[in-house]
C-alpha positions in Angstrom: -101.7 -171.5 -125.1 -104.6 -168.9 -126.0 -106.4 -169.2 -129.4 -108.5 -166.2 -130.6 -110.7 -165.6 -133.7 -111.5 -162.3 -135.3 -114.5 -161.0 -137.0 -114.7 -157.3 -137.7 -117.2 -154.8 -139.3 -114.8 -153.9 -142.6 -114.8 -158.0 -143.3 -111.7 -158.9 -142.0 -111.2 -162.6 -140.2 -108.5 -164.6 -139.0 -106.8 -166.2 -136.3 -104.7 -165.5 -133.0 -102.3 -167.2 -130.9 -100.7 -166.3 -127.3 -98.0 -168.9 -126.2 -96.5 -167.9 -122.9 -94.5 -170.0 -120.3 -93.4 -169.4 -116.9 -90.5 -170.5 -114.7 -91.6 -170.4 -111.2 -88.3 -170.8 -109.3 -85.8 -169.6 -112.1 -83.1 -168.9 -109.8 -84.0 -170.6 -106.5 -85.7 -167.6 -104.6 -89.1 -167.2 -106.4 -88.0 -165.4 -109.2 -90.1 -165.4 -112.1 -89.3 -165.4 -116.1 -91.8 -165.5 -118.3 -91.6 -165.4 -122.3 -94.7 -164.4 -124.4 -95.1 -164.4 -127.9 -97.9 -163.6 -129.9 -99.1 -163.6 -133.5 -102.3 -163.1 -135.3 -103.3 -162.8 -138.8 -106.3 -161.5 -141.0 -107.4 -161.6 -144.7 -110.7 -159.7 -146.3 -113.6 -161.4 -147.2 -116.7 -160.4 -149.3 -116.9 -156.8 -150.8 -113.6 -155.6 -151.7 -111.8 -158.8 -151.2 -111.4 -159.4 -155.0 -110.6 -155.8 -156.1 -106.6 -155.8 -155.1 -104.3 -158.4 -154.8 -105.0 -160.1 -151.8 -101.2 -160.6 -149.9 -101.2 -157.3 -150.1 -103.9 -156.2 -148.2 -103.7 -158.8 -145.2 -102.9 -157.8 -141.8 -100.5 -159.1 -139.8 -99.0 -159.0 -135.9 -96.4 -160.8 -134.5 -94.7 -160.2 -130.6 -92.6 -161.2 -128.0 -91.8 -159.9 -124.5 -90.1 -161.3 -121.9 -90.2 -160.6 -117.9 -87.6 -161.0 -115.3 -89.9 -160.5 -111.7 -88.0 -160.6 -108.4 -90.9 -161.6 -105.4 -88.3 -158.8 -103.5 -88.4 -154.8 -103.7 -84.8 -154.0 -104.8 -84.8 -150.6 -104.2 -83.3 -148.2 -101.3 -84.5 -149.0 -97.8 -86.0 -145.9 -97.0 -89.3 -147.0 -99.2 -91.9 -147.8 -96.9 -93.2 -151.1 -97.9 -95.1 -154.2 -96.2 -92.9 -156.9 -95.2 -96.5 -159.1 -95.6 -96.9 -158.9 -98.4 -95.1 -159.9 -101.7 -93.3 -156.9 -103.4 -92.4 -157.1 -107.2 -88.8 -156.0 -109.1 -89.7 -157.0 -113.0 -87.8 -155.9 -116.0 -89.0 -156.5 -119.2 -88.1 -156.6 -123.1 -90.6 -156.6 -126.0 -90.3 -156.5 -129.6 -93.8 -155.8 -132.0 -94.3 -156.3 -136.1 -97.3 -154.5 -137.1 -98.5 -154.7 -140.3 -102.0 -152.6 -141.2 -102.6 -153.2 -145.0 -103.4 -150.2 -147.6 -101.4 -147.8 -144.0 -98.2 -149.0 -142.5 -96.1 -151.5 -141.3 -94.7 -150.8 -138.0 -91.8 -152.0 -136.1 -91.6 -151.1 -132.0 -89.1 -152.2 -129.6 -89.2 -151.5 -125.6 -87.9 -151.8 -122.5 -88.5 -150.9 -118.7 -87.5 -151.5 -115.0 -90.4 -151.3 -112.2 -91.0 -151.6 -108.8 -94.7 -152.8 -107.4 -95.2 -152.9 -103.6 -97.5 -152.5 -100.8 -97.3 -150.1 -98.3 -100.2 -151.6 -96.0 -103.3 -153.9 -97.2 -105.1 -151.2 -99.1 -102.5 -149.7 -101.1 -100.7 -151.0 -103.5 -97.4 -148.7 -105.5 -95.8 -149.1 -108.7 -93.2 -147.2 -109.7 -91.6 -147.2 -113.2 -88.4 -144.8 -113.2 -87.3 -146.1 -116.6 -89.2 -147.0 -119.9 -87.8 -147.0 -123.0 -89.8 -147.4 -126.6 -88.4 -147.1 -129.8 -90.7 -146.6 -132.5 -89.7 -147.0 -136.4 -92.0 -146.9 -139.7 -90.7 -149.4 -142.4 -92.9 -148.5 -145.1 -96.1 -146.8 -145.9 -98.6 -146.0 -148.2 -99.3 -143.0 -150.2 -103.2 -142.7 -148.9 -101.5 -143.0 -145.5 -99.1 -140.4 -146.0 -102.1 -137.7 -147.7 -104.0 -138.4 -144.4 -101.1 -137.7 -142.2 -100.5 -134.6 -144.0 -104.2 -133.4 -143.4 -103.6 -134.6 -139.9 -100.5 -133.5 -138.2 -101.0 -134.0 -134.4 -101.8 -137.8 -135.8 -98.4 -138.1 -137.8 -96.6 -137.3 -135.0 -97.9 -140.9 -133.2 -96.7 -142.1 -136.0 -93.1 -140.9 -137.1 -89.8 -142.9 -135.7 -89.1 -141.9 -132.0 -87.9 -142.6 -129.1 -90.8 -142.5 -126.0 -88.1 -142.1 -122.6 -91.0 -142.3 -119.9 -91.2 -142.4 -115.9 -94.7 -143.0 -113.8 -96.1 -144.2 -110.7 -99.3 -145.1 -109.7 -101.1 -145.4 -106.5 -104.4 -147.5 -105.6 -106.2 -147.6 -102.2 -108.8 -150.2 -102.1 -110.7 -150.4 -99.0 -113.5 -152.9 -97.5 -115.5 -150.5 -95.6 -117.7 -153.6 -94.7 -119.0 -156.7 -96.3 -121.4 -154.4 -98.2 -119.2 -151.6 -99.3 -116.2 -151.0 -100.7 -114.0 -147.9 -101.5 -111.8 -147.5 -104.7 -109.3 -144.8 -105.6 -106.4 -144.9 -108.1 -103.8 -142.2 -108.9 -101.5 -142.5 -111.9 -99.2 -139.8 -113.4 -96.5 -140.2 -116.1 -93.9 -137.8 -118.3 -92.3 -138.7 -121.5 -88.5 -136.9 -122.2 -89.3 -134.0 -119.9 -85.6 -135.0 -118.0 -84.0 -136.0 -121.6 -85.2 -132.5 -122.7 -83.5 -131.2 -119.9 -80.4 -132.9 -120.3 -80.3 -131.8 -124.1 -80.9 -128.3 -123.1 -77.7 -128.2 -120.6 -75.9 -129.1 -123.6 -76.0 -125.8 -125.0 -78.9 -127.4 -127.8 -81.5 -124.4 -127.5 -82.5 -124.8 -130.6 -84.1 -127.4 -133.5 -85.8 -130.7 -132.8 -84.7 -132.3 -129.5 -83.5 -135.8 -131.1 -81.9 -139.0 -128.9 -79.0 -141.0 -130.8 -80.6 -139.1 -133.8 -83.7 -139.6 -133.8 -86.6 -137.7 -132.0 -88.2 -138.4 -129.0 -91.6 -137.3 -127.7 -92.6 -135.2 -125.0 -95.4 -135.4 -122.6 -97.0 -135.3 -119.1 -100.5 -136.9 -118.2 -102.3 -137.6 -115.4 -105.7 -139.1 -114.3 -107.7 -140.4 -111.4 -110.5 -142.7 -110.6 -112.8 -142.9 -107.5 -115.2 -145.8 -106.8 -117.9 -146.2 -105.0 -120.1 -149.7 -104.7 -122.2 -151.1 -102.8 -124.3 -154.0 -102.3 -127.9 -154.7 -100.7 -129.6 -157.5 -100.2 -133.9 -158.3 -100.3 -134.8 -162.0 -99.6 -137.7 -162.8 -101.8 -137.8 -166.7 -100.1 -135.8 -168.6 -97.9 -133.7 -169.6 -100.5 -134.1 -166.6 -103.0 -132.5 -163.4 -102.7 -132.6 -160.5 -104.7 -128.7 -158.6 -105.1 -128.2 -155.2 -106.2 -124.6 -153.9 -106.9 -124.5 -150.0 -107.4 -121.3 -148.2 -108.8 -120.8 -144.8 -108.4 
């Protein structure tokens, strides 16, 4: 159990909860399922708080996701993995109520299947080749609907959709020596590029590209991160040392 407590800068408080619980040994060979659900609420204090009805304007989250993880890479043999190390199958399910008051309330359901392993001790691979999030506004207001409409590369984040995504990511993290370490990770991912595909071989050249009627985004991204740190060491005393950690 995980309490939280929430102050922000527009005078909204309140409280969170995370519950989660793990089986260890679910089926007798490791495998792990774990069930999360979370919930948090927050009401307006001071300035404002008296001015509208005040059920109306709190803001509310409630979740759950669960997580099926096999301590096994079920995948085809020709993967190059690390028969020391533990490799991860997980497949997940999640459901998400958002509710933002005076903007939206928000409904998002999702899936995925992944694959996590280790080629050697400094890298580490995790492949996702299917995600699947469905997004769908239940109601919103009309100040959130005039911003959207002075905003349209925002609205589209926000309109009911399907998000059909694939990526991998790569980390090599190496111990060059007990004072320096090397850090590089690698993560690329596309969203309906292969459902857009599919749609076009349909003979559908034209309008918006939809999935069981309703659209779904389309995008690629990419990024990378290299680290650099070291650490030296001054003794001031026998038993006083100055450490310095430097990050490039």
């Amino acid at each position: 159990l995980e309490f939280q407590a929430t102050s922000k800068s527009n005078s909204y408080i309140g409280p969170g909860l995370v519950a989660s619980l793990t089986h260890k040994n679910v089926f007798g060979g490791g495998e792990q399922l774990t069930t999360q659900l979370t919930a948090g609420y927050e009401w307006q204090t001071g300035k404002g708080s008296d001015e509208v009805n005040t059920g109306s304007i709190n803001s509310y989250e409630f979740g759950a996701k669960s997580t099926l993880s096999f301590p096994r890479l079920l995948a085809p043999s020709f993967v190059d993995r690390s028969r020391r190390y533990i490799n991860w199958t997980r497949i997940s399910l999640s459901a998400d109520l958002l509710n933002r008051p005076s903007f939206f309330k928000m409904v998002q359901f999702g899936t995925s299947f992944s694959w996590e392993w280790h080629a050697n001790r400094n890298s580490l691979n995790e492949f996702t080749p299917f995600k699947l999030t469905y997004t769908k506004m239940l109601s919103t207001t009309e100040s959130f609907d005039s911003a959207m409409m002075q905003n349209p590369a925002v609205a589209l984040s926000f309109r009911d959709q399907f998000i059909p995504m694939m990526s991998y990511s790569y980390t090599y993290d190496k111990v060059i020596d007990k004072n320096n370490n090397l850090l590089w990770s690698f993560n690329i991912m596309e969203a309906g590029n292969i459902f857009s595909g599919i749609w076009s071989l349909a003979g559908k050249k034209q309008g918006e590209k939809k999935l069981f009627g309703t659209p779904f985004s389309q995008f690629v991204k990419a990024q990378s991160q290299l680290v650099f740190s070291c650490r030296l060491y001054h003794g001031v005393h026998s038993k006083q040392w100055l450490v310095f950690r430097v990050f490039a």
